[in-house]
MMTF fields as JSON, N, C-alpha, C and O atoms, coordinates in Angstrom:
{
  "mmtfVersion": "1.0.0",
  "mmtfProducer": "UNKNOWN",
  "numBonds": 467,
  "numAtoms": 468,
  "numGroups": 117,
  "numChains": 1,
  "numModels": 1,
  "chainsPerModel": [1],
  "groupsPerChain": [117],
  "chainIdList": ["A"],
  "bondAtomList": [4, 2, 8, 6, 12, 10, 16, 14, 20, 18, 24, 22, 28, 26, 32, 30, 36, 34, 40, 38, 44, 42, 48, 46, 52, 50, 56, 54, 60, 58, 64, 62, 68, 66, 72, 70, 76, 74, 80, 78, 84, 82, 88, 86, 92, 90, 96, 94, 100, 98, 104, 102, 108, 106, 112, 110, 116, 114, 120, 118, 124, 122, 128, 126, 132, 130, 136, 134, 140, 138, 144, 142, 148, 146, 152, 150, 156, 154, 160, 158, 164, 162, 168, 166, 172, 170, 176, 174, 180, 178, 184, 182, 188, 186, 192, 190, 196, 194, 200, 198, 204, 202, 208, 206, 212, 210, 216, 214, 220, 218, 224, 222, 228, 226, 232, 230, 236, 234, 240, 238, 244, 242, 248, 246, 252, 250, 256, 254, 260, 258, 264, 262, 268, 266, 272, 270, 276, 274, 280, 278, 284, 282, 288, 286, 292, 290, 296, 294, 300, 298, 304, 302, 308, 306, 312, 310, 316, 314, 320, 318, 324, 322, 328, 326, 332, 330, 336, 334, 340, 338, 344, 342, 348, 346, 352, 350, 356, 354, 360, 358, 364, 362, 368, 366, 372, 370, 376, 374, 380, 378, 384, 382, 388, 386, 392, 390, 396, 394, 400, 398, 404, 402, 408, 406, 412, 410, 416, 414, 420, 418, 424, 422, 428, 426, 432, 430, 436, 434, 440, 438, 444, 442, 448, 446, 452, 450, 456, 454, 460, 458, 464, 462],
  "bondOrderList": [1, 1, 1, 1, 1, 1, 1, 1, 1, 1, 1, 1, 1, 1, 1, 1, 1, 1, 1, 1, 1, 1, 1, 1, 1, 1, 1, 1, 1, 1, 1, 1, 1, 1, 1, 1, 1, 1, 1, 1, 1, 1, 1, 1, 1, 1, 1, 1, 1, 1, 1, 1, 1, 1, 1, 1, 1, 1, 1, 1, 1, 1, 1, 1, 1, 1, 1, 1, 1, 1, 1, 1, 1, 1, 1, 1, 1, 1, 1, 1, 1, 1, 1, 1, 1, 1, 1, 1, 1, 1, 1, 1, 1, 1, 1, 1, 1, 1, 1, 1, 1, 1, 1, 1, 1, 1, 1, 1, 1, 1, 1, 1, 1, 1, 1, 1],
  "groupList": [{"groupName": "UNK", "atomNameList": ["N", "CA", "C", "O"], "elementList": ["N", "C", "C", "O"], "formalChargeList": [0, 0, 0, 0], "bondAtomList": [1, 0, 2, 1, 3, 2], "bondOrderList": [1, 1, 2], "singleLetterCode": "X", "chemCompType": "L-PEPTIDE LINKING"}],
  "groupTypeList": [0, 0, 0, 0, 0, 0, 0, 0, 0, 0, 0, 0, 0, 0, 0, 0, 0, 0, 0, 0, 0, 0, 0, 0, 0, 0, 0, 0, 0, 0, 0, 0, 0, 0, 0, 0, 0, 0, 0, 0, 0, 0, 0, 0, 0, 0, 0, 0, 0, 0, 0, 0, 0, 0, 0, 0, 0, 0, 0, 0, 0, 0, 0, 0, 0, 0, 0, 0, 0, 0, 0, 0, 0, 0, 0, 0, 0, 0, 0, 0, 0, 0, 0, 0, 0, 0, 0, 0, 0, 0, 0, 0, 0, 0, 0, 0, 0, 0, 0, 0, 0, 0, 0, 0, 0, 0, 0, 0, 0, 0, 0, 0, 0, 0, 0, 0, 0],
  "groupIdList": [1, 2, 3, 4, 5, 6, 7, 8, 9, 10, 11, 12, 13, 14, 15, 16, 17, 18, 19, 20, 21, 22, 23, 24, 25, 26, 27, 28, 29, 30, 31, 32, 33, 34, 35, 36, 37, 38, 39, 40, 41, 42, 43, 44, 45, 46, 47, 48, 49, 50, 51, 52, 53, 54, 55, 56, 57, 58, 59, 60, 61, 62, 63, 64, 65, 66, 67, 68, 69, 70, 71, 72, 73, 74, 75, 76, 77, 78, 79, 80, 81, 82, 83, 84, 85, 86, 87, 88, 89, 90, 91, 92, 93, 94, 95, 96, 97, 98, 99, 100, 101, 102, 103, 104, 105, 106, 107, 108, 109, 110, 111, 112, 113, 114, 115, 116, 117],
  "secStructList": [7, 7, 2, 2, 2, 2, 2, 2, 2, 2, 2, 2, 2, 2, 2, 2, 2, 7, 7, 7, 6, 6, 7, 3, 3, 3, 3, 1, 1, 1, 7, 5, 7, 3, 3, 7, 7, 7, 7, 1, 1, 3, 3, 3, 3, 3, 3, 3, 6, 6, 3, 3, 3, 3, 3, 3, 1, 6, 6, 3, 3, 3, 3, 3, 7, 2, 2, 2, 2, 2, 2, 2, 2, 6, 7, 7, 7, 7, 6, 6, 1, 7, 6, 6, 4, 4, 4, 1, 1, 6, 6, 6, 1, 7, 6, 6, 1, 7, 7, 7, 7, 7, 7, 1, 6, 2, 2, 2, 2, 2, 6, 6, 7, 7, 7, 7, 7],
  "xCoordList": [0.831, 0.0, 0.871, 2.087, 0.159, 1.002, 0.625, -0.144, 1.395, 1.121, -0.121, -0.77, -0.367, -1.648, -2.573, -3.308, -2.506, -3.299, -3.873, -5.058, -2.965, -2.847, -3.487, -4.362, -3.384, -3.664, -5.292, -6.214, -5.241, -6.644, -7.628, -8.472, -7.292, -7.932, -8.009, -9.158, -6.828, -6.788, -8.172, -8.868, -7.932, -8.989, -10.366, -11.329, -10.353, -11.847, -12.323, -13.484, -11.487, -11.325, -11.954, -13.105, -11.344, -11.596, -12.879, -13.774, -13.127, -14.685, -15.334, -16.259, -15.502, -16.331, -16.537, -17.506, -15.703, -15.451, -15.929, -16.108, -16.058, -17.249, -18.301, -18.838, -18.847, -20.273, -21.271, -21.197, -22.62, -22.849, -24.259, -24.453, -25.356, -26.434, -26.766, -26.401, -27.553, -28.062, -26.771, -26.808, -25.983, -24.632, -25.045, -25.433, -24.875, -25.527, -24.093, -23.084, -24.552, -23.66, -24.215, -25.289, -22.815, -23.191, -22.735, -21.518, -23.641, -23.118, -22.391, -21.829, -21.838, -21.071, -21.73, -21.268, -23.198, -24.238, -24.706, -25.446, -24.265, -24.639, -25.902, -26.326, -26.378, -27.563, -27.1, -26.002, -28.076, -27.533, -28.626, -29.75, -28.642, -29.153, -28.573, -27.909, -29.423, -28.828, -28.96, -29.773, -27.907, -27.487, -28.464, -28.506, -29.231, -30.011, -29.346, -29.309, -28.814, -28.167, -26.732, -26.619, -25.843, -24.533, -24.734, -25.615, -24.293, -23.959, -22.882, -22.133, -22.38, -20.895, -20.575, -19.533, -21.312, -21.098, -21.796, -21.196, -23.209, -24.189, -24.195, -23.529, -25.285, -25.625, -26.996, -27.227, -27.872, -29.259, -29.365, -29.302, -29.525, -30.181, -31.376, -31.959, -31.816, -33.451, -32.594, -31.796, -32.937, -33.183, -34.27, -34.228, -35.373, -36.841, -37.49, -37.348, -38.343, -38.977, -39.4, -40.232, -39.308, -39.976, -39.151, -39.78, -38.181, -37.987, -36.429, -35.688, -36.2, -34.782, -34.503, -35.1, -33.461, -32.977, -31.402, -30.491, -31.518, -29.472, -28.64, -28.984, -27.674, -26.132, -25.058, -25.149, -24.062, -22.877, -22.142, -22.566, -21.442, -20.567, -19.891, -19.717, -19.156, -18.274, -19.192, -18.902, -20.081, -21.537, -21.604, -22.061, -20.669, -20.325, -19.366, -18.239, -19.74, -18.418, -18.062, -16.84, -18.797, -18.446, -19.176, -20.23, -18.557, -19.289, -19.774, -18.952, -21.005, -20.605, -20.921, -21.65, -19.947, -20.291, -21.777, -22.244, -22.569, -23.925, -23.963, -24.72, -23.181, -23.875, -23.729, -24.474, -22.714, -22.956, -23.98, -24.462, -24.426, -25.642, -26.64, -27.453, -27.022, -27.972, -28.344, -29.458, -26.8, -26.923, -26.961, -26.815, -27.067, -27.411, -28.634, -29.294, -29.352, -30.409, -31.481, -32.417, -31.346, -32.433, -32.284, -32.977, -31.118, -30.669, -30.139, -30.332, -29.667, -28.977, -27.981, -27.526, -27.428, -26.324, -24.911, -24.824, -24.027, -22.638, -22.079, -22.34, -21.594, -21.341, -20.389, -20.262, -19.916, -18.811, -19.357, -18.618, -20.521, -21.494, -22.602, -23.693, -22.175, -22.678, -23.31, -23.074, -24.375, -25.343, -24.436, -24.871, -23.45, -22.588, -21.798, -21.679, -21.533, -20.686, -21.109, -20.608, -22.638, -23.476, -23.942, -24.66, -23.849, -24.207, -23.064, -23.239, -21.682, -20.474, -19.958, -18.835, -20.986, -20.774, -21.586, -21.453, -22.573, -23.611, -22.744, -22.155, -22.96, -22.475, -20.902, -20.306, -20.422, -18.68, -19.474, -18.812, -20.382, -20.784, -21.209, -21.56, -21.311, -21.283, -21.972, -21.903, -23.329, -24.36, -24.85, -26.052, -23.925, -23.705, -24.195, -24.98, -23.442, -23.504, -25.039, -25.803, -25.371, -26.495, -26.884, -26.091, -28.362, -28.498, -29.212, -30.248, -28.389, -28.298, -30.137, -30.958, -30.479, -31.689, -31.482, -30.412, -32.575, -32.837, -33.787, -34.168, -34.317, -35.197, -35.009, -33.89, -35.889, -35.612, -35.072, -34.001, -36.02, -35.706, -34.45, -33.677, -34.141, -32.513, -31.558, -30.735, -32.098, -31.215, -31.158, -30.08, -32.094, -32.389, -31.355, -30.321, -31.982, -31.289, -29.767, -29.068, -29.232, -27.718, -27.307, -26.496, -27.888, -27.395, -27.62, -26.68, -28.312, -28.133, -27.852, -28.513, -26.863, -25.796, -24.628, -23.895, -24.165, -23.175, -21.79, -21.798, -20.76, -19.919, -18.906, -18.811, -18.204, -17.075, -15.885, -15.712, -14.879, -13.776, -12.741, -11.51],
  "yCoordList": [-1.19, 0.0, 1.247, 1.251, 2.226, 3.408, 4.18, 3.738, 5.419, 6.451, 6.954, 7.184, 7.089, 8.152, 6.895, 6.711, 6.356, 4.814, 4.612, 4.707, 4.378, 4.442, 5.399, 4.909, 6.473, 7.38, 7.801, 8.162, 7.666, 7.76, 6.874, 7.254, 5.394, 4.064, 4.44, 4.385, 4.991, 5.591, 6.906, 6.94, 7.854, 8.591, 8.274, 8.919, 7.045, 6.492, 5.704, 5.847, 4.927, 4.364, 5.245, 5.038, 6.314, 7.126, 7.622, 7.438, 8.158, 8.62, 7.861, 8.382, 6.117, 5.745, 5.069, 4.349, 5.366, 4.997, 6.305, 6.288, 7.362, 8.457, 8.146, 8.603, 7.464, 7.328, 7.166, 5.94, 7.39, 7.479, 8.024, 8.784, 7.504, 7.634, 9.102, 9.508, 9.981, 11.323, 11.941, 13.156, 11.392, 12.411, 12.386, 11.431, 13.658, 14.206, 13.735, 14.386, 12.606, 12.649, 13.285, 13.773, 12.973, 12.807, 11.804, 11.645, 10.995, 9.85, 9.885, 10.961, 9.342, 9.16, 9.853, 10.571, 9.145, 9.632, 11.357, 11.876, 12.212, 13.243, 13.611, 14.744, 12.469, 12.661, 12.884, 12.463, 13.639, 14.315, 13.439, 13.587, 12.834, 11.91, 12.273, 13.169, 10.764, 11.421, 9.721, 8.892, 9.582, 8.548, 7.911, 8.343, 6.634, 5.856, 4.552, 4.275, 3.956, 2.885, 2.808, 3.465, 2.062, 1.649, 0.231, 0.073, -1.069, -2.087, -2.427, -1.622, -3.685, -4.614, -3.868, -3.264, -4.023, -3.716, -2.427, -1.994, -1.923, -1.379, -0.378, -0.224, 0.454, 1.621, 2.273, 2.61, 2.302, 3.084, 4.6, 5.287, 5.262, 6.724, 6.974, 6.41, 8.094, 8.65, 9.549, 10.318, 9.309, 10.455, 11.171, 12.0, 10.909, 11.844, 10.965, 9.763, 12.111, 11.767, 10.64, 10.8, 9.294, 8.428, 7.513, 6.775, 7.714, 6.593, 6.785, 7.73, 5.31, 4.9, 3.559, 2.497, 4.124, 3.343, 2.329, 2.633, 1.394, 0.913, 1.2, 0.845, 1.763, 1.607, 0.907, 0.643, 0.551, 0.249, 1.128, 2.169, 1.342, 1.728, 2.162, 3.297, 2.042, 2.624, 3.44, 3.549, 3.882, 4.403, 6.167, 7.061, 6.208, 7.353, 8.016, 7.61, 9.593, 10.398, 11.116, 11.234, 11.717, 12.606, 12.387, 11.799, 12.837, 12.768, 14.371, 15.081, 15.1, 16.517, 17.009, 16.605, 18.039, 18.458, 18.993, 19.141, 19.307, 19.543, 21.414, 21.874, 21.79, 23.538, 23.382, 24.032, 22.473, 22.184, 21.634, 22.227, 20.42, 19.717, 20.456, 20.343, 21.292, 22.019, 23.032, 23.1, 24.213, 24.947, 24.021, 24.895, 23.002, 22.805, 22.366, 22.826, 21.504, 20.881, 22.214, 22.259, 23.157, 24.377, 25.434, 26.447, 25.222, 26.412, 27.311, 28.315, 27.587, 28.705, 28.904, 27.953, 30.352, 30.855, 30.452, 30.428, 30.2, 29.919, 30.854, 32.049, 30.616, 31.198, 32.521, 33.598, 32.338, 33.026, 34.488, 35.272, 34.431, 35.503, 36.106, 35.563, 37.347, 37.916, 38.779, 39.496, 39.062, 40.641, 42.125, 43.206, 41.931, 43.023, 43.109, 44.026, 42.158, 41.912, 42.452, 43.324, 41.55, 42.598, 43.569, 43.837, 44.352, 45.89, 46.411, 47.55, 46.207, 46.833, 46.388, 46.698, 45.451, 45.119, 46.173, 46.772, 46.159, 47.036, 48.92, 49.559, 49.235, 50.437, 50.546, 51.623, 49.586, 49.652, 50.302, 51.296, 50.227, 50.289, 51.463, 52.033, 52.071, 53.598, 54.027, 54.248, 54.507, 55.082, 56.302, 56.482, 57.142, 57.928, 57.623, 58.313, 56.381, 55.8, 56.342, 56.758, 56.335, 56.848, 55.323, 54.468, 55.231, 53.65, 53.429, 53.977, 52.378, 52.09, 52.347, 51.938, 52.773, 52.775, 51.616, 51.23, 51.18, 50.01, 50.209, 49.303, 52.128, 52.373, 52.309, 52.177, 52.392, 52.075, 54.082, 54.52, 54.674, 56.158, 56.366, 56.695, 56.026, 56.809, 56.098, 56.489, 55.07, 54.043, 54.749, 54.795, 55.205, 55.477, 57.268, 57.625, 57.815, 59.449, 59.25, 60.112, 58.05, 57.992, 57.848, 58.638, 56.693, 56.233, 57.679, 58.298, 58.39, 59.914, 60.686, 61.719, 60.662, 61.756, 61.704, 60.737, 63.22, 62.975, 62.602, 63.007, 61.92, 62.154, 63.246, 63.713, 63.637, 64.668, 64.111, 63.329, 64.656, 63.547, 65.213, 65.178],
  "zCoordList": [0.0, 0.0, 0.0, 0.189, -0.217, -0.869, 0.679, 1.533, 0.729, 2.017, 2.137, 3.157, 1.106, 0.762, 0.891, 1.861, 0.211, 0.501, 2.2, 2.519, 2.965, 3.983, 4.718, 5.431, 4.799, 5.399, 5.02, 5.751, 4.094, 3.713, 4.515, 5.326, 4.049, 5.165, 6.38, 6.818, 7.47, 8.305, 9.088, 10.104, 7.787, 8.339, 8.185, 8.601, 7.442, 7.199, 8.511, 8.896, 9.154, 10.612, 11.269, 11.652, 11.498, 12.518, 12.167, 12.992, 11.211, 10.697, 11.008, 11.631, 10.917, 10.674, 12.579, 12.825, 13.51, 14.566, 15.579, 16.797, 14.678, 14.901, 15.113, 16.122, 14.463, 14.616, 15.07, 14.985, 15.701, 16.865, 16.498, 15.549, 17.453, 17.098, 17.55, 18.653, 16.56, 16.695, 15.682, 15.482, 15.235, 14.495, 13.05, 12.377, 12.719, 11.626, 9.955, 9.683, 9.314, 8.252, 6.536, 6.184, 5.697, 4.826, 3.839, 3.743, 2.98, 2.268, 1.469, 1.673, 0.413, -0.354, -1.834, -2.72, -1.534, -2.961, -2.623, -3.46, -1.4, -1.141, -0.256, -0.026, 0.164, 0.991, 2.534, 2.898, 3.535, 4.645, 5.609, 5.131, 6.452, 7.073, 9.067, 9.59, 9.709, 11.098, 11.522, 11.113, 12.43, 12.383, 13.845, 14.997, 13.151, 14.401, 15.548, 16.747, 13.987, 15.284, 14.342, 13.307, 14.772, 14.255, 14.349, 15.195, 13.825, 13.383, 13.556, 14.109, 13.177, 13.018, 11.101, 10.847, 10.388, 9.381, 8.338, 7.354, 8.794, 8.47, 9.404, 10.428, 8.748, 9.986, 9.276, 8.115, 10.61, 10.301, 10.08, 11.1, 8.832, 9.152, 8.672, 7.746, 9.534, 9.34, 8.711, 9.245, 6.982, 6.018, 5.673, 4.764, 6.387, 6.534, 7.863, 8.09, 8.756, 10.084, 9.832, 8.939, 10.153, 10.236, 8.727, 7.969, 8.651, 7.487, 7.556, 7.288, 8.097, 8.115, 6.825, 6.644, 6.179, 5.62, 6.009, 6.78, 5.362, 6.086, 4.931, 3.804, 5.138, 4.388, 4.945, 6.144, 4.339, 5.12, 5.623, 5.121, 6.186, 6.809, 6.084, 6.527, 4.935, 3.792, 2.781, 1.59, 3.234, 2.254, 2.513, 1.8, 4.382, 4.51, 4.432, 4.717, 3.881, 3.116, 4.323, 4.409, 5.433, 6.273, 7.878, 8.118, 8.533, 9.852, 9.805, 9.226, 10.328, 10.239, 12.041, 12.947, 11.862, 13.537, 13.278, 12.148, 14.66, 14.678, 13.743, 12.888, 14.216, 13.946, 12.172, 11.438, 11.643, 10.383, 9.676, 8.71, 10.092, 9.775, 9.996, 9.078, 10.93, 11.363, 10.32, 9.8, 9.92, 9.118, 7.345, 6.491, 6.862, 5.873, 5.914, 4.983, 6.765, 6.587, 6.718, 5.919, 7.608, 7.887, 7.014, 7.108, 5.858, 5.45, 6.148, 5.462, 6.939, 7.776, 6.915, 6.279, 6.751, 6.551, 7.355, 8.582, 6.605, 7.301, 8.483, 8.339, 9.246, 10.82, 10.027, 10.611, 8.992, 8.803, 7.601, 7.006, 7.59, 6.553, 7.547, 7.722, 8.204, 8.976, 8.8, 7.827, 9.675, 8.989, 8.969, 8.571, 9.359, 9.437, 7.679, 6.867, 7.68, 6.394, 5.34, 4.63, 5.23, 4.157, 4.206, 3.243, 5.022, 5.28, 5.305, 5.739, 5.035, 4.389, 3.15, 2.753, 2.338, 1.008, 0.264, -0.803, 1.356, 0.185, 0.389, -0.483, 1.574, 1.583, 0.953, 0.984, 0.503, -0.411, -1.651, -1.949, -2.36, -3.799, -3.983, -2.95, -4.992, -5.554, -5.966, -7.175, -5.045, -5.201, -5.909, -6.105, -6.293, -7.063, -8.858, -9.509, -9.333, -10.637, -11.147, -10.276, -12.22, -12.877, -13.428, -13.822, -13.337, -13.715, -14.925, -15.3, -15.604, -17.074, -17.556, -16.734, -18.392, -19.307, -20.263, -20.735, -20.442, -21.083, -22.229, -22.971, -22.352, -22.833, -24.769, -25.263, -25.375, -26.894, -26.666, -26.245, -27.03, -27.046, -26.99, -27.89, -25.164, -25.308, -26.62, -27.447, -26.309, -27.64, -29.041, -29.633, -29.493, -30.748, -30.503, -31.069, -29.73, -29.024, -29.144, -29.676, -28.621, -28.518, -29.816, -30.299, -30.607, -32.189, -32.551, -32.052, -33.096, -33.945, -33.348, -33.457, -32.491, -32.061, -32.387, -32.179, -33.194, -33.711, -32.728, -31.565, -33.177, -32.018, -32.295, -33.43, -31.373, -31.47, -31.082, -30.147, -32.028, -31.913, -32.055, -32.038]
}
C-alpha cells in the first residue's frame, strides 16, 4: 500500500469509529441523514422523520459536527457571513452611478448623435 493509501484508510477508521447515534452525516451519494443505530457492518439513518434506511458503513463520506448539519439541513447561513458583512458590502458600492436605461428612445437618441472627436 502506498502512504496516501494508507492514510486515507486511516482517516476512514476514525470517521467511521465516529459514529454514533443522533450524528448528523453525509453519504457518499450526497444525501444528509442522522445517524439511528450503528452495526458490526451497516448503519441506520433517518433520512426523513420516520424513514430509516441501512447503508454500510463505507456508504459514509463525512461525519458533520452539529452547527454544520444544522446549518445545511435548515438552510442557515454559514457562521462566517454575517449581517454586518453585508451591510459593508452594500455600503462599499457607488451610489452615485447613474443607472443604465434600457429604454428604446434613449437608444435610438444615442445612435443619432453625432460624435465629437
Amino acid at each position: 500500500m502506498f502512504r496516501s493509501q494508507k492514510k486515507r484508510q486511516a482517516q476512514m477508521q476514525t470517521m467511521q469509529s465516529a459514529l454514533q447515534p443522533g450524528s448528523g452525516v453525509r453519504t457518499i451519494g450526497g444525501m444528509y441523514a442522522v445517524v439511528k443505530a450503528v452495526n458490526d457492518e451497516t448503519i441506520e439513518l433517518e433520512v426523513a422523520p420516520g424513514v430509516v434506511a441501512h447503508y454500510t458503513k463505507g456508504a459514509i463520506a463525512a461525519v458533520l459536527e452539529p452547527l454544520e448539519y444544522d446549518a445545511i439541513i435548515n438552510g442557515r447561513p454559514a457562521e462566517d457571513e454575517s449581517e454586518e458583512d453585508a451591510v459593508e458590502a452594500v455600503e462599499g458600492t457607488d451610489a452615485d452611478e447613474k443607472p443604465l436605461s434600457l429604454s428604446k428612445d434613449e437608444a435610438k437618441a444615442g445612435a443619432e448623435a453625432p460624435e465629437s472627436k
